[in-house]
C-alpha positions in Angstrom: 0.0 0.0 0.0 1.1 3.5 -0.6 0.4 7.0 0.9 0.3 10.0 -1.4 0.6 13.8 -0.5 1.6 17.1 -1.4 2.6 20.3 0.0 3.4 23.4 -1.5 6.2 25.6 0.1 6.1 29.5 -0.8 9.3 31.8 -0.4 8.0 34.7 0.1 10.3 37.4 -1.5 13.0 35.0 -3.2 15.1 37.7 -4.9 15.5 39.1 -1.7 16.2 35.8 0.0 18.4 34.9 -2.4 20.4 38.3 -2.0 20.4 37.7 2.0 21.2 33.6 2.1 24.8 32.6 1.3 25.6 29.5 -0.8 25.2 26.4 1.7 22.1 28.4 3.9 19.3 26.7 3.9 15.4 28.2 3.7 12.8 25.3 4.8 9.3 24.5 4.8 7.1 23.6 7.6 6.4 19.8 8.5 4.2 18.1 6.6 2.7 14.6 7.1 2.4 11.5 4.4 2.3 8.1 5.1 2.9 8.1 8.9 6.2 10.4 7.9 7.3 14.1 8.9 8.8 15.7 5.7 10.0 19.4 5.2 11.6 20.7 2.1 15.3 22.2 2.1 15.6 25.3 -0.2 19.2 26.3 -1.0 18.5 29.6 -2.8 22.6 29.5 -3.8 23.1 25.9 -4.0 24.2 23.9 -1.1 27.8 23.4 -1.6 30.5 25.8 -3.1 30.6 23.9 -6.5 26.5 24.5 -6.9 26.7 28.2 -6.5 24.3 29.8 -9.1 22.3 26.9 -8.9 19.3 26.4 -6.5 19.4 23.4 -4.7 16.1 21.3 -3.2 16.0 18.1 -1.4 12.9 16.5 0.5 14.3 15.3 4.1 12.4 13.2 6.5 12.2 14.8 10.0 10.3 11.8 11.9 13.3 9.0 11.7 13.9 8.9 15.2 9.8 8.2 15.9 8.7 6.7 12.5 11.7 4.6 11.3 13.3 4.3 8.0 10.9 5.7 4.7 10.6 4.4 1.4 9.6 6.9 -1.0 9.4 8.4 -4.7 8.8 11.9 -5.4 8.8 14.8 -7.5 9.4 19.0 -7.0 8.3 21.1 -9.5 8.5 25.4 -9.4 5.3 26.8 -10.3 4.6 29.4 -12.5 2.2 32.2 -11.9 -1.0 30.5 -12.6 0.3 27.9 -10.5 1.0 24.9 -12.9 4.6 23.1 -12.8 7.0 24.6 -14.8 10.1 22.8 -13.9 9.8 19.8 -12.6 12.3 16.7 -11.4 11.5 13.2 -10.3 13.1 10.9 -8.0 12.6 7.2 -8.2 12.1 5.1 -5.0 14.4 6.2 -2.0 15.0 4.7 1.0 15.3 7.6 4.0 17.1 6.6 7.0 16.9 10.1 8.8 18.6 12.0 5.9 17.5 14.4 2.7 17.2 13.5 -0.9 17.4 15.7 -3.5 18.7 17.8 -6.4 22.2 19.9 -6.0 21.5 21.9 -8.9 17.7 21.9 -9.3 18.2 24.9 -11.7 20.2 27.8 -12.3 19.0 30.9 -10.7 19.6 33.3 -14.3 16.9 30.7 -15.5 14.5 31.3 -12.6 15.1 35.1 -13.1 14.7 34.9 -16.6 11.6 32.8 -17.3 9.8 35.4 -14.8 8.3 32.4 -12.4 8.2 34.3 -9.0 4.6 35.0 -8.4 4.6 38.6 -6.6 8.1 38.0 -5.9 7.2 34.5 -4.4 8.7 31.5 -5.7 6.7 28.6 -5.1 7.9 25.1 -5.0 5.4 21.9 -5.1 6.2 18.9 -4.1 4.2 15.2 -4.5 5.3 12.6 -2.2 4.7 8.6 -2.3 5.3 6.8 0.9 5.3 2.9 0.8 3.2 1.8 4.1 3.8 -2.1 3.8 1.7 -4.6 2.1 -2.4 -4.3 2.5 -4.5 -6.9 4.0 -5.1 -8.3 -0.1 -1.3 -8.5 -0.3 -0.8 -10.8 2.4 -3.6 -13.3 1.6 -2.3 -13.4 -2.1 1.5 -13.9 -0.7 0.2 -16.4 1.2 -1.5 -18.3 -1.5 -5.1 -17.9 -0.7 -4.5 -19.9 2.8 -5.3 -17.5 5.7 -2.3 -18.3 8.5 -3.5 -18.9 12.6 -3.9 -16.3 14.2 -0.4 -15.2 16.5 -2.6 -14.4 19.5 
């Protein structure tokens, strides 16, 4: 079985973040919940490492390791253009998170961002879809078990 969400996080004046945030600062979003799992995106407006500079950096990191365990996931970030439909937009296939992020060191350069004109009112908004695997459903484990229910453990 799988859990599906999404959660869009706004910057609210990006150029001015951008300006303010040196390469390796981070800008993330609030908490959000799928599949059991805390999750928060992690904005590097000037990429996360020297070598990324000029590009803008995203990853999806799970903040509930510690209560939740390790995640399986797949998911996708895409920036949205004014009339809010993804404009940009990168996919990662399954991922196993063990407390860590996962993600994109050069998402896309910044002169790209700037010049396509994406920031809504000076906002940049960033959506992301997430996928959580959540273990096999009831229907799973009678077909693994070939049609024979198994005695009950209690």
């Amino acid at each position: 079985m799988q859990a599906t969400g999404s959660h869009v996080f706004r910057i609210d004046r990006f150029a001015r973040v951008k300006e303010k945030v040196a390469n390796g600062a981070l800008v993330r979003s609030g908490t959000f919940g799928v599949g059991s799992h805390g999750w928060r995106i992690h904005c590097y407006p000037n990429g996360n490492v020297e070598q990324t500079k000029g590009s803008m950096s995203l990853f999806l990191k799970q903040t509930s390791h510690a209560m939740a365990g390790d995640a399986t996931a797949t998911f996708k970030m895409s920036i949205l253009d004014q009339s809010w439909k993804p404009w940009r937009t990168w996919s990662m296939d399954e991922h196993r998170f063990t407390g860590d992020g996962w993600g994109w060191d050069r998402f896309m350069k910044l002169e790209d961002l700037e010049k396509e004109k994406h920031l809504e009112d000076g906002c940049l908004s960033v959506l992301c879809d997430v996928t959580v695997d959540i273990g096999p459903s009831t229907d799973d484990y009678y077909t693994a078990h070939e049609g024979k229910l198994s005695e009950p453990w209690f």
